[in-house]
PyMOL commands that place a pseudoatom at each C-alpha (Angstrom):
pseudoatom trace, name=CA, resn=UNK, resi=1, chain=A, elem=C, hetatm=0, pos=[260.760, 106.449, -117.592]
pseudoatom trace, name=CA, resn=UNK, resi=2, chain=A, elem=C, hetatm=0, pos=[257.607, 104.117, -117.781]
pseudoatom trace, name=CA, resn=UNK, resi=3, chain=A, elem=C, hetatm=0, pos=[257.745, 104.041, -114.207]
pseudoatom trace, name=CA, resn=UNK, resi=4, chain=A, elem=C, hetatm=0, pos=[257.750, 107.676, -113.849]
pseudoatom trace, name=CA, resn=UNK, resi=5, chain=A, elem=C, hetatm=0, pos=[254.797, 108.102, -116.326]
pseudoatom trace, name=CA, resn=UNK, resi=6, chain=A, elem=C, hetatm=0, pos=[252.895, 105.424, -114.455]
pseudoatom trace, name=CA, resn=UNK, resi=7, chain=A, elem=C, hetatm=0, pos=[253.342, 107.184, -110.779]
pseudoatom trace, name=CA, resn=UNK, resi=8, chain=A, elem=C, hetatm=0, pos=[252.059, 110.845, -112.672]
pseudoatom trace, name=CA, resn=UNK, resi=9, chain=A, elem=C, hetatm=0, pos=[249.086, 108.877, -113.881]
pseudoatom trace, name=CA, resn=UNK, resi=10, chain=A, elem=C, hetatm=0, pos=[248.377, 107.387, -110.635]
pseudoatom trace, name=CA, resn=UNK, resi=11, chain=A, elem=C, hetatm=0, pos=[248.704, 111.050, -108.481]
pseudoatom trace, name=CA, resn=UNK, resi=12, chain=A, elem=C, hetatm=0, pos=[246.807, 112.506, -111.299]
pseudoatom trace, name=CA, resn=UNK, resi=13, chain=A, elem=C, hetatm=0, pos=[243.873, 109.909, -111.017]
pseudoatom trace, name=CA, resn=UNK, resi=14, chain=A, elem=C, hetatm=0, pos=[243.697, 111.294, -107.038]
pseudoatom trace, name=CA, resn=UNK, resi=15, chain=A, elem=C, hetatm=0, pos=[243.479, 115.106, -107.921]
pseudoatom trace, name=CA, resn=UNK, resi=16, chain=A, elem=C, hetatm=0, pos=[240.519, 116.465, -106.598]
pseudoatom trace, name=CA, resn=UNK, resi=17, chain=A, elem=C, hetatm=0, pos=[238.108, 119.622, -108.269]
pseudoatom trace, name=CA, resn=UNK, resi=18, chain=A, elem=C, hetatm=0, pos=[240.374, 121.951, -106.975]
pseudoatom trace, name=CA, resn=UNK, resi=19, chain=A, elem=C, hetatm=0, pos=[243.518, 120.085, -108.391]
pseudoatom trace, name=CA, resn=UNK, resi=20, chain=A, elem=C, hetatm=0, pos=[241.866, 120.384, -111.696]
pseudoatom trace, name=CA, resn=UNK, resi=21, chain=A, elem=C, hetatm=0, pos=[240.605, 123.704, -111.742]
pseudoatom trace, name=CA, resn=UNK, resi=22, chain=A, elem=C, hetatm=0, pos=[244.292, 125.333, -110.574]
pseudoatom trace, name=CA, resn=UNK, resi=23, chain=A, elem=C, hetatm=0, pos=[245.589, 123.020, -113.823]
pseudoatom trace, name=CA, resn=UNK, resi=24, chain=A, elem=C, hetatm=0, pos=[243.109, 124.915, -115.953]
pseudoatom trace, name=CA, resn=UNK, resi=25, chain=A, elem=C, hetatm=0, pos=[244.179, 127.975, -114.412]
pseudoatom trace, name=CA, resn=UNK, resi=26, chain=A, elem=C, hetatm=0, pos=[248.231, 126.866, -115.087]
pseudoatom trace, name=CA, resn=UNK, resi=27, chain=A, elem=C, hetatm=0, pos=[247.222, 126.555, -118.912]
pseudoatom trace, name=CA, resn=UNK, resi=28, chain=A, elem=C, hetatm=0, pos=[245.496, 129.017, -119.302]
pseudoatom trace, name=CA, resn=UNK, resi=29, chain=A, elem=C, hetatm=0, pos=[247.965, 131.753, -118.056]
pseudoatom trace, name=CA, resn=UNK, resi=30, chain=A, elem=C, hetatm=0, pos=[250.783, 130.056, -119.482]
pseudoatom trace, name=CA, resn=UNK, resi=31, chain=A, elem=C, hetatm=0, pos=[248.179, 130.781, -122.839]
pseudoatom trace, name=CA, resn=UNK, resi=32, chain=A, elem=C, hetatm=0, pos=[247.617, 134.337, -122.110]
pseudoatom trace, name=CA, resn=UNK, resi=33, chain=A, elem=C, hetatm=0, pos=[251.191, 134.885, -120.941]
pseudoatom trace, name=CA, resn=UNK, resi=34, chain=A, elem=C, hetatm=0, pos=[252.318, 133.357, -124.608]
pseudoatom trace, name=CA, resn=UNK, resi=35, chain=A, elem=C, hetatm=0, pos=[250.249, 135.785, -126.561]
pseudoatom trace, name=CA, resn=UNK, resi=36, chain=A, elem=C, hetatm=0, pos=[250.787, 139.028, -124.275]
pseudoatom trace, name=CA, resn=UNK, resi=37, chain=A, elem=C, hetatm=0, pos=[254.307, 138.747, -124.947]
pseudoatom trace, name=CA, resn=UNK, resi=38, chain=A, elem=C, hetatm=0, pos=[253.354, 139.656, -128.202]
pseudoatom trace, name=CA, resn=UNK, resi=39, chain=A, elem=C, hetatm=0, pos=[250.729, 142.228, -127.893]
pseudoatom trace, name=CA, resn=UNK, resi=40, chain=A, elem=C, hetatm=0, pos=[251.933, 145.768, -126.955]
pseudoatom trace, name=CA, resn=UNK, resi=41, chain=A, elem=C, hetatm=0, pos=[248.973, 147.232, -125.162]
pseudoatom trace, name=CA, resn=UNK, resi=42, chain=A, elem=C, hetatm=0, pos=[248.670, 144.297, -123.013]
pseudoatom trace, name=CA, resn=UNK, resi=43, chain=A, elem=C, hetatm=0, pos=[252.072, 144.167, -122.077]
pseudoatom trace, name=CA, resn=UNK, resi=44, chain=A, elem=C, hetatm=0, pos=[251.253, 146.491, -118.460]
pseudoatom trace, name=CA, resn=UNK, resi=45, chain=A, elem=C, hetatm=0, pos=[249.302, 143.049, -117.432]
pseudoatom trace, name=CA, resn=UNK, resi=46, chain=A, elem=C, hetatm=0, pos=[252.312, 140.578, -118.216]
pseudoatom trace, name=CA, resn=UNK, resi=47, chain=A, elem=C, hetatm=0, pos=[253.592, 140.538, -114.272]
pseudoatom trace, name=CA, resn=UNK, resi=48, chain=A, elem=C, hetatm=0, pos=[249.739, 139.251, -113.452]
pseudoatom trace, name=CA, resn=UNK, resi=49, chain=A, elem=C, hetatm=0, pos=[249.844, 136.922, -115.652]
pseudoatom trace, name=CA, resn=UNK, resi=50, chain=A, elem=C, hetatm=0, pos=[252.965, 135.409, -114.987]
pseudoatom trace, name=CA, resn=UNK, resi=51, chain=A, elem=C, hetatm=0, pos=[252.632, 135.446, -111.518]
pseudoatom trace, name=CA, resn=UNK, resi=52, chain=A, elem=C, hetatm=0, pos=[249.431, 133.591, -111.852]
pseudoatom trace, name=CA, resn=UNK, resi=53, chain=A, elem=C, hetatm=0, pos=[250.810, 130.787, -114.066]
pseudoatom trace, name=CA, resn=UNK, resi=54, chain=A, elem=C, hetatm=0, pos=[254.253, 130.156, -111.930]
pseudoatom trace, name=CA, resn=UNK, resi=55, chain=A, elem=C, hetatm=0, pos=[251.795, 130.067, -108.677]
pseudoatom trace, name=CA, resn=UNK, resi=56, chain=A, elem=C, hetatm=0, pos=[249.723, 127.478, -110.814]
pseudoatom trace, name=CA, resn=UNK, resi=57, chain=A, elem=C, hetatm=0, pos=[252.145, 125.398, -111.783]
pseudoatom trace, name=CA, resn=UNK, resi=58, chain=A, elem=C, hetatm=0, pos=[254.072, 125.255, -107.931]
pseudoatom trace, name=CA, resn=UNK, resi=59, chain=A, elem=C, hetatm=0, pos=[251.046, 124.374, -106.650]
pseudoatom trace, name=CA, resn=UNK, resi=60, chain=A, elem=C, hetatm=0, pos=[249.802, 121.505, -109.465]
pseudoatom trace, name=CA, resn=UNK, resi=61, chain=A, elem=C, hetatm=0, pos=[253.976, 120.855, -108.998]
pseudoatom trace, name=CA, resn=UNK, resi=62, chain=A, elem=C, hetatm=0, pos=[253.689, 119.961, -105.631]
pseudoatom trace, name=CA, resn=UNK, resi=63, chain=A, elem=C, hetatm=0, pos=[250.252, 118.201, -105.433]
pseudoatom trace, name=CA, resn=UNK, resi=64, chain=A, elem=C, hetatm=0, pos=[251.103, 115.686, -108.036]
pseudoatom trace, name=CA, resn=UNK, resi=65, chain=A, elem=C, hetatm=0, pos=[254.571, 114.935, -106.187]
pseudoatom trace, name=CA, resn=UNK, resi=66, chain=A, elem=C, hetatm=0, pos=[252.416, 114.627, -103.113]
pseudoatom trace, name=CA, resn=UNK, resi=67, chain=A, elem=C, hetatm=0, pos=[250.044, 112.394, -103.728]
pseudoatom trace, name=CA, resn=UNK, resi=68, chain=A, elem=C, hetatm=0, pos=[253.171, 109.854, -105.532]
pseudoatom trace, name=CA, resn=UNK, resi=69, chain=A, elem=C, hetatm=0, pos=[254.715, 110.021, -102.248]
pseudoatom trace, name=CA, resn=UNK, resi=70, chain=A, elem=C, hetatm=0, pos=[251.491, 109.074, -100.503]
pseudoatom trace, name=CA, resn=UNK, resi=71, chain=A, elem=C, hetatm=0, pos=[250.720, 106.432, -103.328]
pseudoatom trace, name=CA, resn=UNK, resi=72, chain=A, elem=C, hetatm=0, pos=[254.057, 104.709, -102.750]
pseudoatom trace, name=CA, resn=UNK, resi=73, chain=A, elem=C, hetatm=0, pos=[253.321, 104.702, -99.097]
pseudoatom trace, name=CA, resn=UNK, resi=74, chain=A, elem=C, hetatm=0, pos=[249.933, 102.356, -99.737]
pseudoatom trace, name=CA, resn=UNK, resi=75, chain=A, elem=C, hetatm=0, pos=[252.098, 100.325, -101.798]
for i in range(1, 75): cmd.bond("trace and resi %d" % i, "trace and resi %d" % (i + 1))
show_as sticks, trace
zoom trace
């Protein structure tokens, strides 16, 4: 599991601006999509929102296990 932490840290250390800002963007709509659920007039916006945060986190998904592969490569 230490391993596996390690490799995160190490792909994480490589994101770049974009990488970050698409994280912030995953949080945040997971955020919003958490308190919509709950609020009735907002509820019309919910597909948005969740489409937003699932697209988020594929992408932020995929870069981190993408730049572990490449890391283990250099190894």
């Amino acid at each position: 599991m230490q391993q596996l932490i390690d490799h995160v840290h190490k792909a994480a250390r490589r994101y770049s601006v974009l990488d970050f800002g698409v994280l912030k963007i995953c949080l945040f709509a997971i955020g919003l999509w958490t308190g919509i659920k709950y609020a009735r007039p907002l509820r019309s916006e919910l597909g948005l929102v969740q489409a937003t945060a699932l697209t988020s986190f594929i992408y932020i998904l995929y870069t981190t296990f993408r730049k572990m592969c490449n890391a283990r490569r250099e190894i």
